[in-house]
ZAMARGU-4260 file (C-alpha; in steps of 0.2 Angstrom, whole numbers, plus 5000, padded with zeros to 4 digits):
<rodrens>
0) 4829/5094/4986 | 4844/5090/4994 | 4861/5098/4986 | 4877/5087/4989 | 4892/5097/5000
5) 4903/5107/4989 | 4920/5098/4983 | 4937/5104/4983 | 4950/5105/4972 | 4969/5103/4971
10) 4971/5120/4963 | 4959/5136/4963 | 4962/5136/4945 | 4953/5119/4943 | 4940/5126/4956
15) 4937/5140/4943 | 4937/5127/4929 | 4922/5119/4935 | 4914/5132/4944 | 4913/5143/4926
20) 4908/5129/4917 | 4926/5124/4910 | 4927/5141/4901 | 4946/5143/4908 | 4955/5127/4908
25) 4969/5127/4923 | 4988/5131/4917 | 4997/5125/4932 | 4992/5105/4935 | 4979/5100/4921
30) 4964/5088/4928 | 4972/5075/4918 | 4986/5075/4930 | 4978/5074/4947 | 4973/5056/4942
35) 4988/5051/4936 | 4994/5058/4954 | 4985/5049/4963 | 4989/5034/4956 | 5009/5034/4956
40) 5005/5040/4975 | 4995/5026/4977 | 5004/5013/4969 | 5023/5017/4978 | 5015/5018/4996
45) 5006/5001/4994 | 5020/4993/4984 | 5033/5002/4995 | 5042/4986/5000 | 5047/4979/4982
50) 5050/4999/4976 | 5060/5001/4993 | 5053/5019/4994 | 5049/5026/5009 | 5030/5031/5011
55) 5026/5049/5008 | 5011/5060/5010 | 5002/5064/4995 | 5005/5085/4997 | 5024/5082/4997
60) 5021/5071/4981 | 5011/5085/4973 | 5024/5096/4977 | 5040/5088/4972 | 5033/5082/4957
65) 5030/5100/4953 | 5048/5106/4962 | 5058/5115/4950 | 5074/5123/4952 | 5089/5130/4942
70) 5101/5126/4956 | 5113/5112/4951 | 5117/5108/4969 | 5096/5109/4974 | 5089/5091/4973
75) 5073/5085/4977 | 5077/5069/4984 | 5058/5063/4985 | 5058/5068/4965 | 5073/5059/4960
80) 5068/5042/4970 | 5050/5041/4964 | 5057/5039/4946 | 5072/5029/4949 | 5064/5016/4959
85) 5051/5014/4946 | 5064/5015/4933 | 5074/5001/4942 | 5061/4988/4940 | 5059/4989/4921
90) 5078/4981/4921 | 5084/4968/4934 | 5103/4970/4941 | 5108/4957/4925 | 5102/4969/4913
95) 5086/4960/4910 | 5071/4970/4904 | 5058/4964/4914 | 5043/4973/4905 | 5037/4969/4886
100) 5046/4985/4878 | 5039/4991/4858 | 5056/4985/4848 | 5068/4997/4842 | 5068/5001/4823
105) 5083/4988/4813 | 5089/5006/4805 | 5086/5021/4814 | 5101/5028/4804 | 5094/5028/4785
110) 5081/5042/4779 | 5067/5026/4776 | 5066/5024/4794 | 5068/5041/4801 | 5051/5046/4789
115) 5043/5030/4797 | 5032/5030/4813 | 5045/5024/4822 | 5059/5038/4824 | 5051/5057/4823
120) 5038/5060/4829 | 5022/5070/4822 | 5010/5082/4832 | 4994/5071/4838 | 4983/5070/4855
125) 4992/5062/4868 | 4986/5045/4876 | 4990/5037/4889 | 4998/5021/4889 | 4990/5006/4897
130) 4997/4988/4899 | 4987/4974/4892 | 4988/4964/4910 | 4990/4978/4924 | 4985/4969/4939
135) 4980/4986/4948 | 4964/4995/4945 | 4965/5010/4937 | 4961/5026/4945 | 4963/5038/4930
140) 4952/5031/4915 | 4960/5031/4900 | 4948/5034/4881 | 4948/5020/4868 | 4964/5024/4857
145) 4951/5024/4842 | 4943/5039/4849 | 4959/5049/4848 | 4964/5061/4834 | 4976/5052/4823
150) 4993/5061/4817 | 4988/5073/4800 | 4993/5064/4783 | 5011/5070/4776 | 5029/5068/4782
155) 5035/5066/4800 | 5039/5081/4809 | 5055/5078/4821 | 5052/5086/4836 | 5066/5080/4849
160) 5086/5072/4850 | 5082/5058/4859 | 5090/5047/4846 | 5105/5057/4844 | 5105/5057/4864
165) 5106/5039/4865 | 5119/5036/4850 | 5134/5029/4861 | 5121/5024/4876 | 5115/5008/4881
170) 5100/5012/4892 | 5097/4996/4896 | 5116/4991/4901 | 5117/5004/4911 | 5102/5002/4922
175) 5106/4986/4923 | 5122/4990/4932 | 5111/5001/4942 | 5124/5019/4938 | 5110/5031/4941
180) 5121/5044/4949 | 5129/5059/4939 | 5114/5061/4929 | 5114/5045/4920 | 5096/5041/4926
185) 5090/5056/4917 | 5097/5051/4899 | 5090/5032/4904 | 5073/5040/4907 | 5076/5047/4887
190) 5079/5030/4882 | 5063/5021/4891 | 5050/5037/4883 | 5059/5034/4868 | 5058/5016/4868
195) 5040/5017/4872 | 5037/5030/4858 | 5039/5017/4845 | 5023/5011/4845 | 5014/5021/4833
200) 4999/5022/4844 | 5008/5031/4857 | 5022/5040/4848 | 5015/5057/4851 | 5009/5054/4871
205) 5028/5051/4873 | 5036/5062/4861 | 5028/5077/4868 | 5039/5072/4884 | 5053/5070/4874
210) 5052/5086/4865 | 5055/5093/4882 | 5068/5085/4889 | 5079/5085/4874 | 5073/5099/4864
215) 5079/5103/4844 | 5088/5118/4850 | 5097/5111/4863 | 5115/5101/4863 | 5108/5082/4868
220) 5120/5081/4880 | 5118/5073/4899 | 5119/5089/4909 | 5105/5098/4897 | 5094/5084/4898
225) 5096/5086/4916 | 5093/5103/4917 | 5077/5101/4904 | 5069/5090/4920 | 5074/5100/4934
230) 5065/5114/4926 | 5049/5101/4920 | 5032/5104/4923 | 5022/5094/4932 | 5012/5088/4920
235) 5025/5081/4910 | 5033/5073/4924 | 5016/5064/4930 | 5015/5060/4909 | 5031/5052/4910
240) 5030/5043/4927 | 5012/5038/4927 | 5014/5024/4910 | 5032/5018/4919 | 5024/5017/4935
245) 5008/5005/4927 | 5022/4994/4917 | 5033/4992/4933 | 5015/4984/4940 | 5018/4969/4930
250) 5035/4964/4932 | 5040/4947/4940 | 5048/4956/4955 | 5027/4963/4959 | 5022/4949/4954
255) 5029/4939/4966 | 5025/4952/4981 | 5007/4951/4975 | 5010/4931/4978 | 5017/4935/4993
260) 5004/4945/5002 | 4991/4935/4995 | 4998/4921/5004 | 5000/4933/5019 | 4982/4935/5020
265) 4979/4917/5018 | 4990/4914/5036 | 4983/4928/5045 | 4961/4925/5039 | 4968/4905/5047
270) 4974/4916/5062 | 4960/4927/5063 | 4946/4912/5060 | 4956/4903/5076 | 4959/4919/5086
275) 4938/4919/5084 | 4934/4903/5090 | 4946/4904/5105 | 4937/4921/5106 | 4921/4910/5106
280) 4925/4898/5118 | 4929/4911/5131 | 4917/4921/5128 | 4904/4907/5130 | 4917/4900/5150
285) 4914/4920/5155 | 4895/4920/5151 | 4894/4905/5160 | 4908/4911/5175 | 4898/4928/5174
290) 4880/4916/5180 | 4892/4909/5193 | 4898/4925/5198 | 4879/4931/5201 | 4876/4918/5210
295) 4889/4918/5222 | 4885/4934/5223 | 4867/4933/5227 | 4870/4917/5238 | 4884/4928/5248
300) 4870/4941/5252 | 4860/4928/5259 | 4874/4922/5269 | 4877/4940/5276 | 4858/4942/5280
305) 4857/4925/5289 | 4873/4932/5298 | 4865/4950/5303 | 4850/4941/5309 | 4859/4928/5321
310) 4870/4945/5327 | 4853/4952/5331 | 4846/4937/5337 | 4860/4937/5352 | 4860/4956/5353
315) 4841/4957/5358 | 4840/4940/5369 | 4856/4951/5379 | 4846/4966/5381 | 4829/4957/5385
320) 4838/4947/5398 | 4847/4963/5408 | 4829/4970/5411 | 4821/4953/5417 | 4821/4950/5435
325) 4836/4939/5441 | 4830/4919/5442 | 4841/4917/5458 | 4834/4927/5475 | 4844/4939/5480
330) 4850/4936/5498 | 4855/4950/5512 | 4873/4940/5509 | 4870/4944/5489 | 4876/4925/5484
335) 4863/4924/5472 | 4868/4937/5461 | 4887/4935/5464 | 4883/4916/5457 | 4874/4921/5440
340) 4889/4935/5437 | 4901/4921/5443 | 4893/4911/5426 | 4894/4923/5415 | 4909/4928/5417
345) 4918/4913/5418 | 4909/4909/5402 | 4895/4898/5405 | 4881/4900/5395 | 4864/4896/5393
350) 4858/4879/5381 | 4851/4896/5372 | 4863/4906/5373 | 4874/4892/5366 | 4862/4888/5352
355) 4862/4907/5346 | 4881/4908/5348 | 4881/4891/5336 | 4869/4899/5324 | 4880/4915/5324
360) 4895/4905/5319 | 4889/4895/5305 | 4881/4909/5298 | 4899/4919/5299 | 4906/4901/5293
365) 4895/4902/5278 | 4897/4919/5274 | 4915/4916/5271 | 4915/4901/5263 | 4904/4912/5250
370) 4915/4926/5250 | 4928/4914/5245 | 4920/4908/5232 | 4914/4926/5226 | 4931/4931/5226
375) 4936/4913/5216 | 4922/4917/5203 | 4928/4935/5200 | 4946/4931/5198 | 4940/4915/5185
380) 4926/4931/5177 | 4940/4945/5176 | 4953/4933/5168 | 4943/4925/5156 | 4938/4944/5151
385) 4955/4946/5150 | 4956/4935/5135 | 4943/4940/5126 | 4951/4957/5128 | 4967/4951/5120
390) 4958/4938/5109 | 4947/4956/5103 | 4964/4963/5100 | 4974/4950/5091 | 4957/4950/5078
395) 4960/4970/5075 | 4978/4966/5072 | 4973/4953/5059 | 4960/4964/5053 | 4975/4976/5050
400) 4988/4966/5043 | 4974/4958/5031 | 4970/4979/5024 | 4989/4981/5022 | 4989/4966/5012
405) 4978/4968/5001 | 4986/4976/4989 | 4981/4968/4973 | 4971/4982/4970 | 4964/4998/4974
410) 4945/4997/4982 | 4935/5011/4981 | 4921/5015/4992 | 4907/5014/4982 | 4898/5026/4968
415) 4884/5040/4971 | 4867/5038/4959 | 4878/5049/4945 | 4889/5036/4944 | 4904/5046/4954
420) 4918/5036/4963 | 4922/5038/4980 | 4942/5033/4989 | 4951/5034/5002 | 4965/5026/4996
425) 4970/5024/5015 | 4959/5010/5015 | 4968/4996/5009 | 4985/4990/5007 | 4995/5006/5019
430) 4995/5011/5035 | 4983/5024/5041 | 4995/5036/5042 | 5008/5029/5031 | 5025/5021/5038
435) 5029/5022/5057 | 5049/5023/5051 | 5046/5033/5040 | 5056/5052/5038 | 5040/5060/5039
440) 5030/5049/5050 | 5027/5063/5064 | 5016/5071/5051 | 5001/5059/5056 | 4993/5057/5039
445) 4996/5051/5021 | 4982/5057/5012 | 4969/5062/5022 | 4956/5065/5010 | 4942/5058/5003
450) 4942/5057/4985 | 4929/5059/4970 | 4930/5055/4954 | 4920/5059/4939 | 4909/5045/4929
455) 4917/5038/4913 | 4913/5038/4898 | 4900/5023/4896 | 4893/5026/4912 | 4889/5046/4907
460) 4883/5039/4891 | 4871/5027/4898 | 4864/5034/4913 | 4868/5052/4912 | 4868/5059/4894
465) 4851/5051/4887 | 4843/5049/4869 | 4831/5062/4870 | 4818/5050/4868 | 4823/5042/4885
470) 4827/5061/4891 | 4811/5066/4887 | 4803/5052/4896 | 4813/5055/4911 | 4807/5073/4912
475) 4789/5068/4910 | 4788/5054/4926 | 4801/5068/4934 | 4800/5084/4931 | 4818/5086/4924
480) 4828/5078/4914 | 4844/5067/4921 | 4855/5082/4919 | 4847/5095/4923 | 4844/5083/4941
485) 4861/5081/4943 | 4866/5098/4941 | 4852/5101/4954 | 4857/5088/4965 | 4877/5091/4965
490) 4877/5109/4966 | 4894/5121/4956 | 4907/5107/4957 | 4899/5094/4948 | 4912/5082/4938
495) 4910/5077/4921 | 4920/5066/4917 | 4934/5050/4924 | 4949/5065/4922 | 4939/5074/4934
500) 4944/5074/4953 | 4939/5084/4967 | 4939/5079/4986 | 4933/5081/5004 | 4945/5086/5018
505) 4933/5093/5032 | 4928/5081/5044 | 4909/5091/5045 | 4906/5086/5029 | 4906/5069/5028
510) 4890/5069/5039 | 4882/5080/5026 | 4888/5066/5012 | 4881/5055/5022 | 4866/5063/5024
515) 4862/5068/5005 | 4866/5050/5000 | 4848/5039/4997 | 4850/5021/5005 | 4834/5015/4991
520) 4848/5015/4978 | 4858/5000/4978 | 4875/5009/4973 | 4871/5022/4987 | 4865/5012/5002
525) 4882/5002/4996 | 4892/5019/4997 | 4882/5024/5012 | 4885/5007/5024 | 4905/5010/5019
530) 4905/5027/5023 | 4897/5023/5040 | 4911/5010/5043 | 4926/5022/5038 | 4919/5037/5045
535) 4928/5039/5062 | 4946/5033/5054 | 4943/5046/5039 | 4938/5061/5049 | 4954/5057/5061
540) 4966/5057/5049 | 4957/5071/5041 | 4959/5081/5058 | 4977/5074/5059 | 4981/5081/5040
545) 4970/5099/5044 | 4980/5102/5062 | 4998/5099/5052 | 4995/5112/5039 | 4987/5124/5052
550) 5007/5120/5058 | 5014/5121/5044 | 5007/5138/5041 | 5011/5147/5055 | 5031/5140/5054
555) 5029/5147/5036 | 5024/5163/5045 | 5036/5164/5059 | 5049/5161/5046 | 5046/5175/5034
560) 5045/5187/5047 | 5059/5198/5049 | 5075/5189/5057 | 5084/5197/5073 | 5104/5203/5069
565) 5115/5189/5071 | 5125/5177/5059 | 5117/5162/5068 | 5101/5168/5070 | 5100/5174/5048
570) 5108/5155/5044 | 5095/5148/5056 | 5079/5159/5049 | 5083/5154/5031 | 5085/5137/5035
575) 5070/5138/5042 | 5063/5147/5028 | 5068/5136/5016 | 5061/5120/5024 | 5044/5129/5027
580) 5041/5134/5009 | 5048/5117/5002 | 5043/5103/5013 | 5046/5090/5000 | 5063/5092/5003
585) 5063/5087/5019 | 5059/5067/5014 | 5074/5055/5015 | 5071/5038/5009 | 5075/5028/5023
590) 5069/5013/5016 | 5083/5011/5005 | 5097/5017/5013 | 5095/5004/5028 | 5091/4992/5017
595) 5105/4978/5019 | 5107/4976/4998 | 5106/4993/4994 | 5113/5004/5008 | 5108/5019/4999
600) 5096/5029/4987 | 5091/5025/4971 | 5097/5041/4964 | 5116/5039/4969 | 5117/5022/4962
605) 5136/5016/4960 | 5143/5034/4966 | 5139/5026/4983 | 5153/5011/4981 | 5172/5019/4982
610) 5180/5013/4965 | 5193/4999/4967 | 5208/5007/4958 | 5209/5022/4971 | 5212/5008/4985
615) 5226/5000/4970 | 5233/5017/4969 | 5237/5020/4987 | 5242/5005/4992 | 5256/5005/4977
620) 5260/5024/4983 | 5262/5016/5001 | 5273/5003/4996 | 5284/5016/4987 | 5286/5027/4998
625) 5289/5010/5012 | 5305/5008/4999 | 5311/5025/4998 | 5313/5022/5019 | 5322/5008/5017
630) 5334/5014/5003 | 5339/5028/5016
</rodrens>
């Protein structure tokens, strides 16, 4: 029995997790979280454009999203963009929410509605929120609300100061004006978790949040809240980003860019149907010009044989007349030989010698006539090759624009007989290795990894965990029951369930996948044809993401070894120290500071513009100082 290759993980804690059979959960990043990862990564690299965020590799995601510092003057610029961009397409630049947002309590001041479900919260599993109409598919799956724990009968515990925070603060007035800068965004992220948070069914998902960025014992002030989320885990961060990320899905502005690539695709399949019939045409003109070719070819070899033959034809009646006794009697005088050299040298020749020399020329006459049209059929061969050659190319470039157009949705690969998914979320709607003009392009990769995800619920239900009537069955025609099989078949690291993830980022592997995968099963011989199609442009990029970490390493090395004496050379080692062991923060988002309506991060918002009454204030200083001169 074959055993499918080992997975990885993001963390060795989540390795240990599975490997012990979930005896110690992970502390660091929960398996939750790698989902909801994954698909803010995923979703800001395909919808890029609309979000104007530059694309990012999904190791400098996990990283600034985990980034946490102390420093007031350390920002992770990566971090800070990924929020406000998504933040910035809940409210349009007229202050007009552009999502469907639970409504706020008529009296959050009197007792009644602080004790209701919509002011404090109470303690309660946190669920995931997910929008009635998101146009994407989902990459973490989300349990029925019904199967959660609801909150414990009695009085509401408060457990944060968001309302106090936002007492003299319009969120959504101030987003609207798109002042993001000097920590504004941060108390405008309070006001969307806390908005959100009156829905009863998900008041204690985001309150959780909250009662970390504005904590009971903390003044609900801007810079605390400030300082709460530069010090955030990660897994609060992904809680709060991932729900923001899916609403921002839905707004008109996406909307429209969905529209706009569908109707993308649309031109470029018309250009790529036409670019294959002219492909079609020429293809049929140099079959045709290639027959000609041949023939020309073949004919010119019959030209050159008749031409050897009339050369030899000459060349042996020459020699076979200089043995042959002379026709003319030689005389004591010697005329008769004087005459016969007399001819030939004067150019007389024999009726014979005359036919041969005739012969000889038509056959040289022929043979270049045929050369000429050998050379006339090559010429037409090579350039209608030539087409077909650009024809061939113009199709991948369709091919190409129609992948990074399809960004309705996130494909995936297929599913293996235990109902896991595969991605490689490289696939559709991205470049391969994420935006040429991007800050971080010269890393040659985005993701590089091919992803797996556990089965969900209904699908472990009903083909995995059994009746044990149909177990018992099962283990009768088999041997073992389901799974038992699948612990078998999928070795240490099998997932259990859709918050599961692990992944493949060895290019050897995947011909072991391959190879393990049973084409007599419809989902696997699916799986197995896509994988067969992908597999050269996943191992590349896995190559491309395995070679930049091997260079990563050793500038991480080279950096922590011991500096040589020198002020330049200390500033220069922990510069260089720095960017090794935070590579997030080398990232700029490009995107939006070239961007002719922006000009400049999300994060800075109006700090970027110089205020009006400083120019007011020194043209007025100016003239007074103009009048001074001229009262002297």
């Amino acid at each position: 029995m074959s055993v499918r290759p080992q997975l990885s993980f993001l963390t060795e804690e989540m390795a240990g997790f599975v490997e012990s059979d979930r005896t110690s959960p992970p502390t660091q990043i929960e398996m939750k979280t790698v989902g909801m990862l994954l698909e803010i990564w995923n979703t800001l690299n395909v919808q890029a454009e609309p979000y104007k965020v530059d694309s990012f590799t999904f190791d400098d995601f996990v990283d600034a999203m985990g980034f946490t510092t102390e420093s007031e003057n350390t920002e992770c610029q990566l971090l800070n963009e990924a929020f406000c961009a998504v933040m910035k397409q809940l409210v349009d630049s007229e202050g007009n929410p552009q999502v469907s947002l639970p409504q706020m309590a008529e009296d959050d001041d009197s007792e009644d509605s602080s004790e209701s479900a919509i002011d404090d919260s109470t303690v309660s599993t946190p669920v995931a929120d997910v929008p009635a109409h998101s146009t994407r598919s989902r990459l973490s799956h989300v349990e029925n609300v019904s199967e959660q724990p609801q909150s414990p009968i009695g009085p509401p515990v408060k457990m944060h100061k968001a309302q106090e925070a936002l007492a003299d603060f319009d969120w959504v007035e101030t987003l609207g004006q798109r002042d993001l800068a000097g920590g504004n965004w941060h108390l405008i992220l309070v006001g969307i978790l806390y908005q959100l948070s009156q829905a009863p069914t998900q008041k204690a998902y985001y309150d959780k949040i909250l009662a970390y960025l504005v904590p009971l014992d903390m003044d609900p002030v801007k810079d605390n809240i400030k300082f709460q989320f530069k010090t955030m885990d990660i897994n609060l961060r992904a809680a709060a980003l991932q729900p923001m990320t899916l609403l921002s899905a839905t707004t008109e502005t996406l909307k429209t860019f969905y529209e706009t690539c569908s109707e993308d695709q649309t031109r470029v399949r018309k250009m790529k149907m036409e670019a294959q019939r002219e492909k079609k045409v020429a293809m049929e003109a140099m079959i045709k010009k290639n027959q000609d070719r041949t023939t020309a070819q073949e004919q010119l070899a019959e030209a050159e044989a008749n031409e050897v033959a009339a050369a030899e034809a000459i060349a042996d009646a020459t020699n076979a007349g200089s043995s042959e006794p002379e026709d003319e009697p030689v005389t004591a005088t010697g005329r008769g030989t004087r005459q016969s050299l007399k001819r030939k040298r004067g150019g007389e020749l024999t009726p014979q010698e005359k036919e041969r020399k005739a012969t000889l020329d038509a056959a040289k006459a022929a043979t270049d006539k045929k050369k000429k049209l050998l050379a006339a059929a090559v010429r037409d061969s090579e350039a209608l090759r030539s087409d077909v050659l650009k024809l061939e190319a113009q199709i991948v470039d369709h091919d190409a624009d129609l992948r990074e157009a399809d960004v309705q949705r996130t494909r995936m690969l297929g599913k293996d007989r235990f109902c896991n998914r595969y991605y490689w979320f490289e696939r559709n709607g991205q470049p391969f290795g994420g935006l040429p003009s991007s800050s971080t392009a010269d890393y040659g990769y985005s993701n590089g990894r091919l992803w797996v995800q556990g089965p969900d619920t209904m699908e472990r239900e009903g083909f995995i965990d059994l009746p044990e009537t149909d177990q018992a069955a099962y283990k009768v025609k088999h041997q073992v029951t389901v799974p038992e099989r699948r612990r078998l078949e999928e070795g240490p690291t099998s997932l259990m369930n859709a918050y599961e993830w692990g992944y493949y980022d060895d290019a050897a592997v995947i011909d072991n996948l391959i190879g393990w995968l049973d084409d007599r099963g419809e989902r696997e011989k699916k799986l197995r044809k896509e994988l067969y199609e992908w597999r050269d442009k996943i191992c590349k990029f896995m190559r491309a993401r395995k070679e930049f970490m091997d260079g990563e390493a050793a500038r991480k090395l080279e950096a922590e070894e011991e500096p040589k004496k020198g002020i330049a050379t200390r500033r220069q080692a922990e510069q260089e120290k720095a960017e090794a062991g935070d590579r997030c923060l080398r990232w700029r988002n490009t995107m939006a500071i070239e961007d002719k309506h922006l000009g400049h991060i999300h994060s800075e918002g109006m700090l970027a513009k110089k205020p009006k009454h400083k120019k007011v204030v020194a043209m007025a200083v100016s003239n007074g100082r103009n009048s001074r001169s001229r009262a002297k």
